[in-house]
C-alpha positions in Angstrom: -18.8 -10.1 4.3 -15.2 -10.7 3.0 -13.9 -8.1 0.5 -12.6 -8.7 -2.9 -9.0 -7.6 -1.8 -9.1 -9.4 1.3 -10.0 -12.0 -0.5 -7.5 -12.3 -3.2 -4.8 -12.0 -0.2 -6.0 -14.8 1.6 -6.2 -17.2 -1.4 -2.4 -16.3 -2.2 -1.4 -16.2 1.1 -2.7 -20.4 1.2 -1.8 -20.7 -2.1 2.1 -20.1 -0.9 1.6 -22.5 1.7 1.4 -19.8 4.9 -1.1 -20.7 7.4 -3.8 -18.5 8.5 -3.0 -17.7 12.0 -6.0 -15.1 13.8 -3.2 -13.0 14.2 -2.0 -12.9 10.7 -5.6 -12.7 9.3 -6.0 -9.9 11.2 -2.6 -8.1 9.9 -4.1 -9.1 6.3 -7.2 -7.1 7.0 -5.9 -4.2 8.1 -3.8 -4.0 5.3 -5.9 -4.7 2.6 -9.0 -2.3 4.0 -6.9 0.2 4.6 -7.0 3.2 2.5 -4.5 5.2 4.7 -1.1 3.7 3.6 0.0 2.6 7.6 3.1 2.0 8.9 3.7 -1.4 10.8 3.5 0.3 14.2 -0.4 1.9 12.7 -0.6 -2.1 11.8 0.6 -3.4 15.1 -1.3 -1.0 17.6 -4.5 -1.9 15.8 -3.9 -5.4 15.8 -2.4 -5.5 19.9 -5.9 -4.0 20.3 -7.8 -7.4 19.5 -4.4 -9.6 20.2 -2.7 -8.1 23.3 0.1 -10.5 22.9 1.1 -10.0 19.4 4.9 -8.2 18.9 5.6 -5.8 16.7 8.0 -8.4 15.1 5.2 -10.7 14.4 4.1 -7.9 12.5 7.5 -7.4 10.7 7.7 -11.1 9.3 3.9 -10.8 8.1 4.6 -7.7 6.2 7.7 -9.3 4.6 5.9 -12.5 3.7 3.3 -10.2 1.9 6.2 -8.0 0.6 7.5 -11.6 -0.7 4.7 -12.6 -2.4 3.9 -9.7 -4.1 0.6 -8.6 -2.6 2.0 -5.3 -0.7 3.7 -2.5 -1.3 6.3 -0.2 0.5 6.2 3.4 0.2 9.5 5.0 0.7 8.9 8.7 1.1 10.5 11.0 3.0 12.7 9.9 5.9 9.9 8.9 8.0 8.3 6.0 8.7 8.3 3.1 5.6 4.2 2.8 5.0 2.6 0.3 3.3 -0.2 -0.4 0.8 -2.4 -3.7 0.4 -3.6 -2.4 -3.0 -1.5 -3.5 -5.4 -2.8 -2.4 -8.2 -1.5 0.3 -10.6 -1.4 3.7 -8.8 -0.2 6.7 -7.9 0.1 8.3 -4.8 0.2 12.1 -3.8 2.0 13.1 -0.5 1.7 15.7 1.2 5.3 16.8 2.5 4.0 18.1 5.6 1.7 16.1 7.6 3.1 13.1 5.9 -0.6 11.7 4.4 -0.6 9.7 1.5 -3.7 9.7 -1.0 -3.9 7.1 -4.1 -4.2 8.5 -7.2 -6.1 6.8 -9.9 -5.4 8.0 -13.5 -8.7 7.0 -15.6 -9.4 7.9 -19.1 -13.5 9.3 -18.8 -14.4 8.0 -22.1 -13.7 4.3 -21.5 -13.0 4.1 -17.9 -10.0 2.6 -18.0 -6.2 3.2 -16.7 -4.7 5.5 -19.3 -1.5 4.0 -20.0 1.6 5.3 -19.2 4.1 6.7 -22.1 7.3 4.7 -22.2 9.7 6.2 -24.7 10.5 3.1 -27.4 13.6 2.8 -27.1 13.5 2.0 -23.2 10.7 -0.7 -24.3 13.5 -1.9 -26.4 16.0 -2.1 -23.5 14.4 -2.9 -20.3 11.6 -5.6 -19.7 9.7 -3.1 -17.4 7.8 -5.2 -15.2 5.9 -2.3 -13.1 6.0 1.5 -11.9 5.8 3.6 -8.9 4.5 7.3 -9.4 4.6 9.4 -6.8 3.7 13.6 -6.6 4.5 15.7 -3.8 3.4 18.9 -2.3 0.6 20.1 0.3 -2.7 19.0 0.8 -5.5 21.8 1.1 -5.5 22.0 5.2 -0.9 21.9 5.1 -1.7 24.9 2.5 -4.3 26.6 4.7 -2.2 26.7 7.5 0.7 28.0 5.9 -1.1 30.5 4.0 -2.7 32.3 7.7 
Protein backbone atom coordinates (compact mmCIF):
# COMPACT_ATOMS: atom_id res chain seq x y z
CA UNK A 1 0.00 0.00 0.00
CA UNK A 2 1.17 3.42 -1.19
CA UNK A 3 1.34 6.20 1.55
CA UNK A 4 -0.33 9.47 1.53
CA UNK A 5 3.07 11.30 1.28
CA UNK A 6 4.40 9.13 -1.20
CA UNK A 7 1.63 9.65 -2.94
CA UNK A 8 1.21 13.32 -3.05
CA UNK A 9 5.04 13.24 -4.41
CA UNK A 10 4.42 11.08 -7.14
CA UNK A 11 1.34 12.94 -8.43
CA UNK A 12 3.51 16.30 -8.45
CA UNK A 13 6.46 14.71 -9.54
CA UNK A 14 4.03 13.68 -13.05
CA UNK A 15 2.26 16.61 -12.74
CA UNK A 16 5.80 18.60 -13.57
CA UNK A 17 6.30 16.42 -16.33
CA UNK A 18 9.31 14.11 -14.70
CA UNK A 19 9.02 10.55 -15.50
CA UNK A 20 8.99 7.89 -13.11
CA UNK A 21 12.11 6.02 -13.57
CA UNK A 22 12.45 2.70 -10.77
CA UNK A 23 15.37 4.42 -9.75
CA UNK A 24 13.75 7.70 -9.01
CA UNK A 25 10.65 6.10 -7.50
CA UNK A 26 12.75 4.53 -5.32
CA UNK A 27 14.78 7.90 -4.28
CA UNK A 28 10.99 9.30 -3.76
CA UNK A 29 10.34 6.54 -1.28
CA UNK A 30 12.99 6.73 0.79
CA UNK A 31 12.52 10.26 1.12
CA UNK A 32 9.12 10.50 1.83
CA UNK A 33 9.01 7.38 4.55
CA UNK A 34 11.72 8.51 6.07
CA UNK A 35 11.44 9.95 9.40
CA UNK A 36 15.35 10.23 9.96
CA UNK A 37 16.10 13.39 7.92
CA UNK A 38 19.07 11.51 5.49
CA UNK A 39 21.65 12.85 3.78
CA UNK A 40 21.93 11.90 -0.06
CA UNK A 41 24.79 9.45 0.53
CA UNK A 42 21.90 7.62 3.53
CA UNK A 43 19.60 8.09 0.22
CA UNK A 44 22.08 6.60 -2.27
CA UNK A 45 23.46 3.58 -0.17
CA UNK A 46 19.93 2.46 0.33
CA UNK A 47 18.93 2.86 -3.05
CA UNK A 48 22.60 1.14 -4.66
CA UNK A 49 21.28 -1.64 -2.45
CA UNK A 50 18.15 -2.45 -4.83
CA UNK A 51 19.91 -0.51 -8.03
CA UNK A 52 23.64 -1.45 -7.95
CA UNK A 53 24.25 0.83 -10.81
CA UNK A 54 22.67 3.94 -9.69
CA UNK A 55 25.48 7.11 -8.97
CA UNK A 56 25.35 9.19 -6.30
CA UNK A 57 24.78 11.99 -8.94
CA UNK A 58 21.66 10.36 -10.04
CA UNK A 59 20.77 10.94 -6.61
CA UNK A 60 21.93 14.65 -6.62
CA UNK A 61 19.67 15.74 -9.70
CA UNK A 62 16.58 13.76 -8.05
CA UNK A 63 16.91 15.65 -4.84
CA UNK A 64 17.24 18.97 -6.69
CA UNK A 65 14.21 18.25 -8.94
CA UNK A 66 12.30 17.60 -5.57
CA UNK A 67 14.08 20.68 -4.03
CA UNK A 68 12.62 22.48 -7.33
CA UNK A 69 9.40 21.61 -6.97
CA UNK A 70 8.82 22.19 -3.63
CA UNK A 71 8.23 18.77 -2.16
CA UNK A 72 11.70 18.55 0.03
CA UNK A 73 13.44 20.18 2.26
CA UNK A 74 17.16 20.92 3.13
CA UNK A 75 18.35 21.07 6.54
CA UNK A 76 21.43 23.13 7.03
CA UNK A 77 22.76 22.44 10.39
CA UNK A 78 25.93 22.31 11.62
CA UNK A 79 28.81 21.95 9.16
CA UNK A 80 28.05 18.45 8.40
CA UNK A 81 26.35 16.78 5.98
CA UNK A 82 23.18 18.86 4.23
CA UNK A 83 20.10 16.32 5.27
CA UNK A 84 16.91 16.27 3.84
CA UNK A 85 13.23 15.97 4.74
CA UNK A 86 10.23 14.60 2.39
CA UNK A 87 7.77 16.11 4.89
CA UNK A 88 6.97 19.28 3.96
CA UNK A 89 4.78 20.25 6.12
CA UNK A 90 5.04 22.89 8.93
CA UNK A 91 7.61 21.74 11.51
CA UNK A 92 10.14 22.07 13.63
CA UNK A 93 13.08 20.15 14.21
CA UNK A 94 15.31 19.54 17.33
CA UNK A 95 19.04 18.58 16.89
CA UNK A 96 21.06 17.24 18.83
CA UNK A 97 24.56 18.98 18.57
CA UNK A 98 26.39 15.91 19.20
CA UNK A 99 25.43 12.87 17.45
CA UNK A 100 23.98 14.97 14.75
CA UNK A 101 20.09 13.33 14.93
CA UNK A 102 17.38 15.27 13.89
CA UNK A 103 13.76 14.83 15.49
CA UNK A 104 10.55 16.76 13.96
CA UNK A 105 8.82 18.69 16.21
CA UNK A 106 5.15 19.17 15.99
CA UNK A 107 3.68 22.12 17.83
CA UNK A 108 -0.17 21.22 18.47
CA UNK A 109 -2.65 23.14 20.42
CA UNK A 110 -4.51 19.94 22.81
CA UNK A 111 -7.76 21.59 22.79
CA UNK A 112 -8.42 21.61 19.01
CA UNK A 113 -5.58 19.63 17.56
CA UNK A 114 -4.31 21.87 15.41
CA UNK A 115 -0.84 23.71 14.53
CA UNK A 116 -0.73 26.64 16.97
CA UNK A 117 0.19 29.41 14.97
CA UNK A 118 3.18 31.14 14.99
CA UNK A 119 3.36 34.97 16.40
CA UNK A 120 4.59 37.33 13.66
CA UNK A 121 5.01 40.83 15.13
CA UNK A 122 2.48 43.22 12.81
CA UNK A 123 4.53 45.20 11.57
CA UNK A 124 6.73 42.43 9.75
CA UNK A 125 3.17 41.12 8.40
CA UNK A 126 3.07 44.63 7.06
CA UNK A 127 6.48 44.47 5.36
CA UNK A 128 7.37 41.05 4.24
CA UNK A 129 4.89 38.59 2.36
CA UNK A 130 6.23 35.65 4.49
CA UNK A 131 5.68 32.73 2.48
CA UNK A 132 7.06 29.95 5.15
CA UNK A 133 9.33 29.20 8.23
CA UNK A 134 12.04 27.04 9.42
CA UNK A 135 12.42 26.48 13.28
CA UNK A 136 15.04 24.83 14.49
CA UNK A 137 16.29 24.03 18.55
CA UNK A 138 19.46 22.72 19.45
CA UNK A 139 21.00 20.91 22.28
CA UNK A 140 21.45 17.05 23.48
CA UNK A 141 19.24 14.38 23.24
CA UNK A 142 18.86 12.16 26.53
CA UNK A 143 21.65 9.36 25.51
CA UNK A 144 24.43 12.75 24.22
CA UNK A 145 23.32 14.01 27.87
CA UNK A 146 23.83 10.58 29.64
CA UNK A 147 27.09 10.18 28.31
CA UNK A 148 28.40 13.42 29.17
CA UNK A 149 26.98 13.40 32.48
CA UNK A 150 29.14 9.72 33.51
Amino acid sequence: MINKRLEQILNKVKKHGYSLTPQRYEIIKILAESKNHPSAVDVYSKVKSVYPMISLNTIYKNIAMLLEINEVREIKSFQSAVRYDGDISPHAHIICRNCKEIIDLQVYDDSNDEMTEIYINPKLKKEYNITGYNVEFFGLCNNCKNKTSN
